[in-house]
FIRO-719928 format. One record per residue: x, y, z of N, C-alpha, C in turn; residue number from 1. Coordinates in steps of 0.1 Angstrom, whole numbers, always signed. Each point is the difference from the previous one (the first is absolute). Layout:
<rs>
X|Y|Z|X|Y|Z|X|Y|Z|NUM
...
</rs>
This chain:
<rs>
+167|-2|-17|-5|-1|+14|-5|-14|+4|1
+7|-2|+11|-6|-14|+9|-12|+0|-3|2
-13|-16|+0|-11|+2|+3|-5|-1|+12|3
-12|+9|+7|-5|-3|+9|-3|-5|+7|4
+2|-4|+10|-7|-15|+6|-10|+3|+3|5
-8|-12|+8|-8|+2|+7|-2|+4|+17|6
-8|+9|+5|+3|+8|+13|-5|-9|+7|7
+8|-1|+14|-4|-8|+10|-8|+8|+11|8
-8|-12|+0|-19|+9|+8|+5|+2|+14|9
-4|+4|+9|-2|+9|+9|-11|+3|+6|10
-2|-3|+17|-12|+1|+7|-4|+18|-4|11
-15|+4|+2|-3|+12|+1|+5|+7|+18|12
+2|+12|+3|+4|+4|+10|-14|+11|+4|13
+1|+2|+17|-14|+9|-3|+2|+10|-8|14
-11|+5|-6|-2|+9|-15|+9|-2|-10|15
-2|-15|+0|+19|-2|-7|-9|+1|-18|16
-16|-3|+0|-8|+3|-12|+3|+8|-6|17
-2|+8|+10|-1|+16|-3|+14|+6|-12|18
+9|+0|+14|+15|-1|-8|+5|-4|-12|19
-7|-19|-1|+3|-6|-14|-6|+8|-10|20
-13|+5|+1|-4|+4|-8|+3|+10|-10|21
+5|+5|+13|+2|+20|-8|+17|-5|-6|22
+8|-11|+5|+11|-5|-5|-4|-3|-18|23
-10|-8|+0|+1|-1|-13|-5|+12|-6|24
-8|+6|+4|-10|+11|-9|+13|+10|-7|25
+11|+4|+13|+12|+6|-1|+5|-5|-10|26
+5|-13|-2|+9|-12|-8|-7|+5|-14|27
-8|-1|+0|-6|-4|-16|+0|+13|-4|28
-5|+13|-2|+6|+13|-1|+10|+2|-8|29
+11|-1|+14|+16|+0|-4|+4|-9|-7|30
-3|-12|+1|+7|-10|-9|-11|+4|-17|31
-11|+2|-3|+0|+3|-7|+4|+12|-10|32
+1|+9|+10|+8|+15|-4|+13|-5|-10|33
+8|-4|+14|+15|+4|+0|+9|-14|-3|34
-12|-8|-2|+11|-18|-2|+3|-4|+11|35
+1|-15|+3|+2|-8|+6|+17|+7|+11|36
+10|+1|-15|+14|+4|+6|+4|+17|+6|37
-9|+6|-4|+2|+16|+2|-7|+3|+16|38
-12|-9|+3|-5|-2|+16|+6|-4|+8|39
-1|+8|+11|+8|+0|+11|-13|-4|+13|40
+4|-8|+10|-4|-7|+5|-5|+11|+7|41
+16|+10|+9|-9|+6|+6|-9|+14|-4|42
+1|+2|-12|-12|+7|-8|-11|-8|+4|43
-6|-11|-4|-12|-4|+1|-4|-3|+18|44
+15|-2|+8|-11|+0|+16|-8|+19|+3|45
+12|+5|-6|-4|+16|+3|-17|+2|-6|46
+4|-1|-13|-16|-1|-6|-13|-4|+7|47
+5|-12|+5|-9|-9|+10|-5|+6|+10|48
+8|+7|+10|+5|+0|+8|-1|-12|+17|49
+9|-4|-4|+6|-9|+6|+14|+1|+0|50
+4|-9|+9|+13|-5|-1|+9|-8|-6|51
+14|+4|-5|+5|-7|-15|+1|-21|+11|52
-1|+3|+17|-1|-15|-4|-11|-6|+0|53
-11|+4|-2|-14|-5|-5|+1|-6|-14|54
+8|+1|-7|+0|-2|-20|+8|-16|+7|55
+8|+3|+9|+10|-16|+4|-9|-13|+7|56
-14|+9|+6|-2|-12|+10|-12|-6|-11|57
-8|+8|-3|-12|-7|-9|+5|-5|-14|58
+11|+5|-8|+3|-3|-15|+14|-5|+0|59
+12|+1|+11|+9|-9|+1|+13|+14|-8|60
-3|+4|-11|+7|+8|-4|-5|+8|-13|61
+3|+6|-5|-4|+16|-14|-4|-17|-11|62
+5|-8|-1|-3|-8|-11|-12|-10|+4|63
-3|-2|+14|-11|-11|+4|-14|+13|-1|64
+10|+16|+5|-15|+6|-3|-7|+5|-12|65
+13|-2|-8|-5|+3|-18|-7|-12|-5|66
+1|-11|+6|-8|-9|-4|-12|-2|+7|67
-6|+10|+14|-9|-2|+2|-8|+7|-10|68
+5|+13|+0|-7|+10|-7|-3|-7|-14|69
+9|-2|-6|-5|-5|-16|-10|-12|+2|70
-3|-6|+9|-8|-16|-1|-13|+8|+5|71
+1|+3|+13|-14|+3|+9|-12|+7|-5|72
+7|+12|-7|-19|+7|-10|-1|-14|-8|73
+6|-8|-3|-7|-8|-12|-4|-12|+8|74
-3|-2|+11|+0|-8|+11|-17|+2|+4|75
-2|+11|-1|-15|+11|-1|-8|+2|-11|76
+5|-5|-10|-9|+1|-10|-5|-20|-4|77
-7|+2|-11|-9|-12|-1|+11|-5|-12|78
-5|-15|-4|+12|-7|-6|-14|-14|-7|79
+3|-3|-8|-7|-11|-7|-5|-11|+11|80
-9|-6|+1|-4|-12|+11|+7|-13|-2|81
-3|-8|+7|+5|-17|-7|-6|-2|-7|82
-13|+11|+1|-12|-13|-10|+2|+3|-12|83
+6|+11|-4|+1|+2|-14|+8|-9|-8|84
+9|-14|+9|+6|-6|-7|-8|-13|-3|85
-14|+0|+0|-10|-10|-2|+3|-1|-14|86
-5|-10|-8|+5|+0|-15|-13|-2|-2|87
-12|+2|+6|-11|+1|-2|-9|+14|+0|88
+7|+7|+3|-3|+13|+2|+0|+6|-16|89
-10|+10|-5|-7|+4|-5|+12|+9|-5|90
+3|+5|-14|+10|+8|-5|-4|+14|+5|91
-11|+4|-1|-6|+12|+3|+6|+4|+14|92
-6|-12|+7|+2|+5|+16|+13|+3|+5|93
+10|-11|-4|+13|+7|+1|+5|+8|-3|94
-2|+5|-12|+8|+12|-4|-11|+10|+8|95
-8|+5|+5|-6|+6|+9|+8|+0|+14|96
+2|-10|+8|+6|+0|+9|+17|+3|-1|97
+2|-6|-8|+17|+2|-7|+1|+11|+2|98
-5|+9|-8|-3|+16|+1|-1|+6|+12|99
-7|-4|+8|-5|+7|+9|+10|+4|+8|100
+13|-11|+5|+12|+5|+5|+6|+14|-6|101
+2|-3|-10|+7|+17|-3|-9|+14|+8|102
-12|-7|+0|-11|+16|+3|+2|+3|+14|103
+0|-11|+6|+2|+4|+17|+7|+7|+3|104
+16|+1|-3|+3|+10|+8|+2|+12|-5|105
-5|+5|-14|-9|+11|-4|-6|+5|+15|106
-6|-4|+3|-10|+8|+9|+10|+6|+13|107
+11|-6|+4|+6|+6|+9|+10|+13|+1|108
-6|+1|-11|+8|+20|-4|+10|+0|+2|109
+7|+8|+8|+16|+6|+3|+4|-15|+3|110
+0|-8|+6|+6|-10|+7|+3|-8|-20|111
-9|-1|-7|+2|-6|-10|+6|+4|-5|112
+2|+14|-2|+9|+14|-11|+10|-5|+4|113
+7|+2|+16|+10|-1|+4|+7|-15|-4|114
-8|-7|+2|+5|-14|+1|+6|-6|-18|115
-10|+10|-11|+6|-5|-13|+9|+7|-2|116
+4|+10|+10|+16|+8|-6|+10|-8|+7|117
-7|-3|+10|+11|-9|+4|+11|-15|-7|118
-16|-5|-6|+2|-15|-10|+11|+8|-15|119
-4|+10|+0|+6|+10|-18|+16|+0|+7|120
-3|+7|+11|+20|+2|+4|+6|-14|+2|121
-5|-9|+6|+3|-18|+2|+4|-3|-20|122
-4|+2|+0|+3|-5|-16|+9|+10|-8|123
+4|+10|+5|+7|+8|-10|+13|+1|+11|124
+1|-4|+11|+10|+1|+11|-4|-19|+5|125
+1|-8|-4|-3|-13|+6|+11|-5|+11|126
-5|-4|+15|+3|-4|+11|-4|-16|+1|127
-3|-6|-8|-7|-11|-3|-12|-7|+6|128
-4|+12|+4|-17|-2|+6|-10|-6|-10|129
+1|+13|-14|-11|-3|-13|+4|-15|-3|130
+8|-8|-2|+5|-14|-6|-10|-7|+12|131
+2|+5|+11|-10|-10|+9|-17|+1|-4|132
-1|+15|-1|-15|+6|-1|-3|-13|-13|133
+7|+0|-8|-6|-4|-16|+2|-14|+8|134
+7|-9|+1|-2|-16|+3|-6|+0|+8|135
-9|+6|+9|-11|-3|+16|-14|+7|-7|136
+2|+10|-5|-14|+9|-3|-3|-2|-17|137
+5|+8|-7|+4|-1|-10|-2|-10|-10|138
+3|-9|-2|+7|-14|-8|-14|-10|+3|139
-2|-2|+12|-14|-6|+5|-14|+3|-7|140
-3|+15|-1|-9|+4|-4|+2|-6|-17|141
+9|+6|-7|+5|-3|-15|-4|-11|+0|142
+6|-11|+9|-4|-12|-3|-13|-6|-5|143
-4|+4|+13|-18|-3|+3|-5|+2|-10|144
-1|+14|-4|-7|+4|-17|+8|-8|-8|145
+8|-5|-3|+5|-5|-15|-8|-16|-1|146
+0|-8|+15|-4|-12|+5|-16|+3|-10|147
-6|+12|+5|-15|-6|+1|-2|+6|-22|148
+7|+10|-4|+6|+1|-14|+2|-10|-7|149
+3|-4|+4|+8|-17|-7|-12|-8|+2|150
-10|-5|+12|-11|-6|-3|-10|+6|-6|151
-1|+14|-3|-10|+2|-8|+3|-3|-20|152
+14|+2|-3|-1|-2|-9|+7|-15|-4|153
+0|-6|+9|+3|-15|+0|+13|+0|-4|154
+12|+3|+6|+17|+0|+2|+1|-7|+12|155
+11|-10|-4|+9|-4|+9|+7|+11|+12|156
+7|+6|-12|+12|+6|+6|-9|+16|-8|157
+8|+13|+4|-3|+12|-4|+7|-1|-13|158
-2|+4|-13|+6|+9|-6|+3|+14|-3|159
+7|+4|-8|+1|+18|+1|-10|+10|-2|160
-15|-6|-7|-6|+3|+0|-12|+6|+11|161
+5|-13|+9|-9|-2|+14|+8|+14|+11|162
+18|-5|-2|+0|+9|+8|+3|+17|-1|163
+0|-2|-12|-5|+15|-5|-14|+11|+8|164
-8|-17|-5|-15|+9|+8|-2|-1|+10|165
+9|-10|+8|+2|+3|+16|+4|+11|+4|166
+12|+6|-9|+6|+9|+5|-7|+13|-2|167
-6|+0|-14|-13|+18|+1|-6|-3|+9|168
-9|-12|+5|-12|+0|+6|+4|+5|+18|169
+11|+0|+1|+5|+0|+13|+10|+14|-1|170
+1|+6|-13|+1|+15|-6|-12|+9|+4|171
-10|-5|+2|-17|+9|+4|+4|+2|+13|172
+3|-5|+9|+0|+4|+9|+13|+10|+3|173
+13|-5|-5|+14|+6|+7|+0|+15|-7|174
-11|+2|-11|+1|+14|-9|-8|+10|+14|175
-7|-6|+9|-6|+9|+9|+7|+6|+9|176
+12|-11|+7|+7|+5|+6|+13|+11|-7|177
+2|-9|-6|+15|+11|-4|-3|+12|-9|178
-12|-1|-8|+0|+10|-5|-13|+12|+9|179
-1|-4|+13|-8|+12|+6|-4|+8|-5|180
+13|+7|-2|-1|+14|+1|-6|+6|-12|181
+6|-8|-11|-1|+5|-15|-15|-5|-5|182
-6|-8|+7|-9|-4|-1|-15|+15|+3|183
+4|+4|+15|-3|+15|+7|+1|+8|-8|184
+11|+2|-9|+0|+10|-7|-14|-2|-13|185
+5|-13|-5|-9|-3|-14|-14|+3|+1|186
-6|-5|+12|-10|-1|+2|-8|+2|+15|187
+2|+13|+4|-2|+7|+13|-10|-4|+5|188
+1|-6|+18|-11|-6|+6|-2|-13|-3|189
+4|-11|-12|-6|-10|+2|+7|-7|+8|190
+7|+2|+6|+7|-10|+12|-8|+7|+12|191
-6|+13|+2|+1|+3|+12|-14|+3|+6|192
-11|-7|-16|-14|-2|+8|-1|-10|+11|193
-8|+2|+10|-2|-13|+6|-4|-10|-1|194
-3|-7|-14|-5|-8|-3|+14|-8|-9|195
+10|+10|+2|+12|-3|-14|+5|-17|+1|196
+1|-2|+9|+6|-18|+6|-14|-8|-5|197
-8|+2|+2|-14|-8|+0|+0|+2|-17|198
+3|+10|-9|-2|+1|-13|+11|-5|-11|199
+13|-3|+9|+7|-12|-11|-2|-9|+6|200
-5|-6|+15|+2|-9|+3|-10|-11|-12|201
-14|+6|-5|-3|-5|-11|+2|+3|-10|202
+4|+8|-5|+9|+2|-14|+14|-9|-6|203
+13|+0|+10|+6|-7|-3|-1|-17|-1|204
-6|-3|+5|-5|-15|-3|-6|-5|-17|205
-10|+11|-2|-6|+1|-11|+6|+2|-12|206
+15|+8|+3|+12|+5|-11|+5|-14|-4|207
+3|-5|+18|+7|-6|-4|-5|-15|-9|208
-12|-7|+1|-7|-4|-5|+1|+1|-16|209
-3|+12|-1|+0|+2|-15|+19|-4|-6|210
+7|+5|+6|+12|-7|-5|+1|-13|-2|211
-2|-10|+10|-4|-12|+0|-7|-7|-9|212
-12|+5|-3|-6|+1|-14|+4|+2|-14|213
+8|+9|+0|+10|+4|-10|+7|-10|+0|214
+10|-2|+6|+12|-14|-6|-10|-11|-4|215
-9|-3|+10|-8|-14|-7|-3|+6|-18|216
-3|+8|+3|-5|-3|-15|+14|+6|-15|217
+7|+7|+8|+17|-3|-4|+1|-16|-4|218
+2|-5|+8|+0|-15|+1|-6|-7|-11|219
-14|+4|+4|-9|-9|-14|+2|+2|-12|220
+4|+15|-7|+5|-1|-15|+14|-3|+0|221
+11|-3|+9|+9|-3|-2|+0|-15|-6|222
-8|-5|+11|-5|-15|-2|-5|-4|-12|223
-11|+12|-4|-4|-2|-15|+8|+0|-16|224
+11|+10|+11|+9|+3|-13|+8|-14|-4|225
+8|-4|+7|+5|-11|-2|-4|-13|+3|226
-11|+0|-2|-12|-17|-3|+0|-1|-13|227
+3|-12|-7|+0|-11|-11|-15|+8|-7|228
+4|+3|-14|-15|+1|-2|-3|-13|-8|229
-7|-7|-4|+1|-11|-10|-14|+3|-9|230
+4|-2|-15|-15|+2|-8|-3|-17|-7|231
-9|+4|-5|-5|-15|-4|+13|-6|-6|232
+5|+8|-10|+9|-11|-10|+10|-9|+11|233
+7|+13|+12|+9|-7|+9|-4|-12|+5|234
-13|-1|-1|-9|-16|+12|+0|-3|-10|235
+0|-4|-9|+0|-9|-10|+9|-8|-3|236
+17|+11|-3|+10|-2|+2|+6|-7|+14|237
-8|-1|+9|+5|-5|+16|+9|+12|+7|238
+1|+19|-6|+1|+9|+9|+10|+1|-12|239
+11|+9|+9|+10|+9|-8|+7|-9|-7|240
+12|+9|-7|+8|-11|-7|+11|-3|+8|241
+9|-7|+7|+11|-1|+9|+13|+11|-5|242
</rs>
């Protein structure tokens, strides 16, 4: 399948809000149900109810409105600041705020349910939306943490070790989403106190931390292991033998 383009914007019309609205709410649903190719345009005006040329005037066509729907919930939720790319910023505080994007749109219930079945069918049916999601949303974040990784343990560049722990530490958070449900099962209610967002929101920072912790000190007996040991007779000798 062709990729996507991008949909060409469109003035609102009176209650033209209204309309857009229930356009996506409709969109996202069916496109998460039934795939991108199995939705039918005018299935989702019905849904809506509106008319099939309302999807033409605000989204241009089924492909400018599959890409509103996939971008827009994540358009609503929170995203890492600029300032987190200070290289002065505190390891702690970042990975706190890092974090914190994943939890936001936790709190938006069905619109969030909806929206990660939608990202699960994008990737197992790909329209080449996700390829965009990961180089705009995606890849950025990765970055940022490996950047401020690499100044804590004093790297140039990442090695595999670095991006290993980028990649669990940014595993804390995607285990909440995809695995919801199994999670509900494992352990009934802890997602659905009201305090549940406020209760990883300090927990996973602190996990992640301790991983952090962990490779450094990975690190240090590695370091130890393969350091020169030298005993007196070697200094004597001026070190090893060549």
């Amino acid at each position: 399948m062709n990729a996507i383009r991008p949909p060409t914007e469109r003035p609102l019309r009176q209650d033209g809000e209204q309309s857009r609205e229930r356009l996506l709410d409709a969109a996202l649903t069916l496109f998460a149900d039934k795939g991108y190719a199995r939705t039918a345009t005018r299935e989702i005006a019905e849904s809506a109810h509106t008319n099939l040329a309302a999807i033409s005037y605000y989204f241009g066509d089924k492909a400018g409105l599959y890409r509103a729907v996939f971008f827009c919930p994540m358009a609503r939720t929170g995203a890492p600041a600029d300032a987190l790319s200070d290289p002065a910023l505190p390891l702690p505080e970042l990975l706190s705020h890092w974090l914190a994007a994943f939890l936001e749109p936790l709190a938006q219930g069905d619109l969030h349910r909806r929206t990660l079945a939608l990202h699960m069918r994008e990737m197992l049916e790909p329209t080449g939306v996700w390829q965009e999601h990961v180089d705009t949303a995606i890849r950025p974040m990765h970055d940022l943490l490996l950047q401020h990784l690499c100044r804590h343990f004093g790297l140039s560049a990442p090695d595999a070790a670095v991006q290993r722990l980028a990649v669990s530490i940014a595993g804390l958070g995607v285990h909440l989403h995809v695995s919801r449900q199994v999670t509900d099962v494992l352990a009934p209610g802890l997602n659905a106190a009201p305090d549940a967002i406020d209760g990883w929101r300090e927990a996973l920072p602190m996990y992640a931390l301790a991983m952090v912790q962990a490779e450094a000190q990975r690190r240090q007996r590695a370091a130890a292991t393969i350091a020169p040991t030298f005993t007196p007779h070697d200094r004597a000798q001026g070190g090893h033998d060549a």
